[in-house]
C-alpha positions in Angstrom: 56.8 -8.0 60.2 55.0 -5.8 57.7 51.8 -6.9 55.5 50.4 -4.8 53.0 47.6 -5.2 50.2 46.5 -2.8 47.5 43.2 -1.9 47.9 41.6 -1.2 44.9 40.1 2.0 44.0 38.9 1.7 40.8 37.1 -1.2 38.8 39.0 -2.7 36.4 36.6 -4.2 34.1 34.4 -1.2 34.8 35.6 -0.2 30.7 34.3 -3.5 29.4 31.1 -2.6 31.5 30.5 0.6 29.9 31.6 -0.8 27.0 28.4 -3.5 26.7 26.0 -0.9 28.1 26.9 1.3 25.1 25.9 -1.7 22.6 23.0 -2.2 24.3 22.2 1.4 23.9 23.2 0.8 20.2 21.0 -2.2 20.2 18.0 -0.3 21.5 18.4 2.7 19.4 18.6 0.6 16.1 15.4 -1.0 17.5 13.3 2.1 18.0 14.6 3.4 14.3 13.6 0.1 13.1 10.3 -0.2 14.2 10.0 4.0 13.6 10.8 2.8 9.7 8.4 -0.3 9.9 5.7 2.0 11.0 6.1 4.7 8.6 6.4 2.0 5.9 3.0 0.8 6.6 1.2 4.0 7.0 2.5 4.8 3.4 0.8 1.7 2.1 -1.9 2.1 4.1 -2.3 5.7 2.5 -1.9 3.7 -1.0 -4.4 1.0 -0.8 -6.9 4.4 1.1 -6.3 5.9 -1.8 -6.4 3.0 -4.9 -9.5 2.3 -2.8 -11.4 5.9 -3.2 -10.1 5.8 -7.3 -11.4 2.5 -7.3 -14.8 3.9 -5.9 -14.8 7.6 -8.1 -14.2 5.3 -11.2 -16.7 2.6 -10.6 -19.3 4.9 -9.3 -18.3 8.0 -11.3 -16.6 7.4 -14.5 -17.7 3.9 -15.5 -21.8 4.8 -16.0 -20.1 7.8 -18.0 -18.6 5.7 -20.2 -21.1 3.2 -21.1 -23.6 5.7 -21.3 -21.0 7.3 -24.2 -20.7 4.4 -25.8 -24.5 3.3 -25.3 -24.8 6.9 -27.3 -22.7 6.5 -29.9 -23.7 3.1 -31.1 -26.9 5.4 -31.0 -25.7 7.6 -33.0 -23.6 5.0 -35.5 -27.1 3.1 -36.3 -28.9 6.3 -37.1 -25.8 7.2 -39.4 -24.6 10.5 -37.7 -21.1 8.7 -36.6 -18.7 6.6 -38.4 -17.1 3.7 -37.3 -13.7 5.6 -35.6 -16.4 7.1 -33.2 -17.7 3.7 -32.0 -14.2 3.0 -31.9 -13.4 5.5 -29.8 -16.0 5.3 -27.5 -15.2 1.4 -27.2 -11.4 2.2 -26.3 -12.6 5.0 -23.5 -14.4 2.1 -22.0 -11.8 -0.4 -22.3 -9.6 2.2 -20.4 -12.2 2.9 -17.4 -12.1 -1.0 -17.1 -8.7 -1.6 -17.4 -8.0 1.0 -15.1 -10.4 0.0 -12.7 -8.9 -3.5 -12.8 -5.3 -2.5 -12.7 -6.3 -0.4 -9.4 -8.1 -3.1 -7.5 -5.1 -4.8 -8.4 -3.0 -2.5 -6.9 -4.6 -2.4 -3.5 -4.9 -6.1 -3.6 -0.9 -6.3 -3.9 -0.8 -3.3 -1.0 -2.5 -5.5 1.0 -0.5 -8.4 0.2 2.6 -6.3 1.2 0.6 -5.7 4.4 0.5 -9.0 5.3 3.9 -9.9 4.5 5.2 -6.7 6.3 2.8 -7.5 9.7 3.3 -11.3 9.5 -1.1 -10.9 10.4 -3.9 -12.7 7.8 -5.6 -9.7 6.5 -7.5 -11.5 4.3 -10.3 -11.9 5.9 -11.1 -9.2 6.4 -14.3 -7.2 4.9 -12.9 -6.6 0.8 -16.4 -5.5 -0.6 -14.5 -2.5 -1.7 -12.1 -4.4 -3.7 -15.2 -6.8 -5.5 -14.4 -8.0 -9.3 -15.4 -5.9 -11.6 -19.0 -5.9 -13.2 -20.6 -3.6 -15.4 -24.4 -3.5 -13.9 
């Protein structure tokens, strides 16, 4: 009486096995990249709203007092009769445009931040804004 069994030298699901450990591999890879995108994502806002946030400051602290004091100047110079009326004009509209592009930065960094907070899932909003104030013309 014989009795013989096949011993097995090689696993036979051991494919399948190496199989799942290279999706997990995949898994973990497209992961790192992810968060490797996520991270450079913010930073480049973060630059952004750094840098709305210092044009914000050079314009209110900077080019604003320049522009009133033109215009202060050449309504001056309009009452006196040196000027015509184009000048007050123009010195209006260069005002206008410091404003305007004032506002249209703060609103820019306010929308950075926004993406921020939608990007992070976090409530930024509370934190210190003083940078980003409305607009007055003291």
């Amino acid at each position: 009486f014989d009795f013989s069994m096949p011993i097995p030298l090689t696993n036979p699901i051991r494919g399948n096995v190496l199989a799942a450990r290279a999706a997990q591999d995949k898994v973990l890879e497209q992961a790192r990249l992810s968060k490797a995108q996520l991270t450079l994502v913010l930073r480049q806002i973060h630059q952004n709203m750094s840098n709305n946030l210092a044009q914000a400051a050079r314009l209110k602290q900077q080019i604003l007092p320049l522009a009133n004091q033109l215009l202060k100047d050449t309504q001056t110079a309009y009452q006196i009769g040196k000027l015509s009326v184009t000048g007050l004009a123009d010195a209006q509209t260069q005002l206008f445009s410091v404003q305007r592009e004032l506002i249209e930065t703060h609103s820019a960094t306010l929308m950075q931040l926004l993406e921020l907070e939608r990007l992070t899932g976090v409530s930024l909003t509370n934190s210190d804004l003083s940078a980003v104030a409305p607009l007055d013309n003291k």
